[in-house]
C-alpha positions in Angstrom: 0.0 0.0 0.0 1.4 3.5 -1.0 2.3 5.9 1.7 1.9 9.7 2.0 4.2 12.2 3.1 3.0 14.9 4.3 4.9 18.1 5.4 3.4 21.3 7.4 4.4 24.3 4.8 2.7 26.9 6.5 1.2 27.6 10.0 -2.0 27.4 11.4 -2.8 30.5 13.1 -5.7 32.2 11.9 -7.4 28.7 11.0 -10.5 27.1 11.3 -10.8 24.8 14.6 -11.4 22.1 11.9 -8.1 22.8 10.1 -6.6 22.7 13.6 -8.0 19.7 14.5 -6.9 18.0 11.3 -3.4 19.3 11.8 -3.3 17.4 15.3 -4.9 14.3 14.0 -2.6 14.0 11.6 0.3 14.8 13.7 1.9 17.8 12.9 2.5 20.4 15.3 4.9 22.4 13.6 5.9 24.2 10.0 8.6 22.0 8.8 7.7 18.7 10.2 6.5 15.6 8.1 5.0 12.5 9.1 4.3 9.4 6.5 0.6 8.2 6.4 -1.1 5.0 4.6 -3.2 6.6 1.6 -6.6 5.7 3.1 -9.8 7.8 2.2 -9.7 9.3 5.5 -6.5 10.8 6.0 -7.2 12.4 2.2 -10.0 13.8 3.8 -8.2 15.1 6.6 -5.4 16.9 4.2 -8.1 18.2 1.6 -9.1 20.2 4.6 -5.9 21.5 5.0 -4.5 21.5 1.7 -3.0 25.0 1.6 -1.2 24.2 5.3 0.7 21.1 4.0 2.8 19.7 1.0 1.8 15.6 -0.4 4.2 13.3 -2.0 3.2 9.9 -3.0 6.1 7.4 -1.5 6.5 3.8 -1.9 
């Protein structure tokens, strides 16, 4: 199954308390951080929220 980086690009003040909250769940706390995730529906839906916060790569 692929995996997906993701990496904080920008910060989250002045955000929704759903882009918060999607932050934390996926486990970034700060700009600069990544974290790998299994590409499953839910953590898309998680980054489509935030999808001007963070930066996506496909990885194997």
């Amino acid at each position: 199954m692929a995996q997906l980086k993701v990496t904080q690009i920008k910060s989250k003040i002045g955000g929704s308390k759903q882009q918060h909250d999607s932050l934390r769940s996926l486990g970034l706390r700060r700009i600069g951080q990544v974290v790998l995730k299994p590409d499953r529906p839910e953590f898309r839906g998680m980054i489509q929220a935030v999808r001007h916060l963070v930066r996506v790569e496909e990885v194997d």
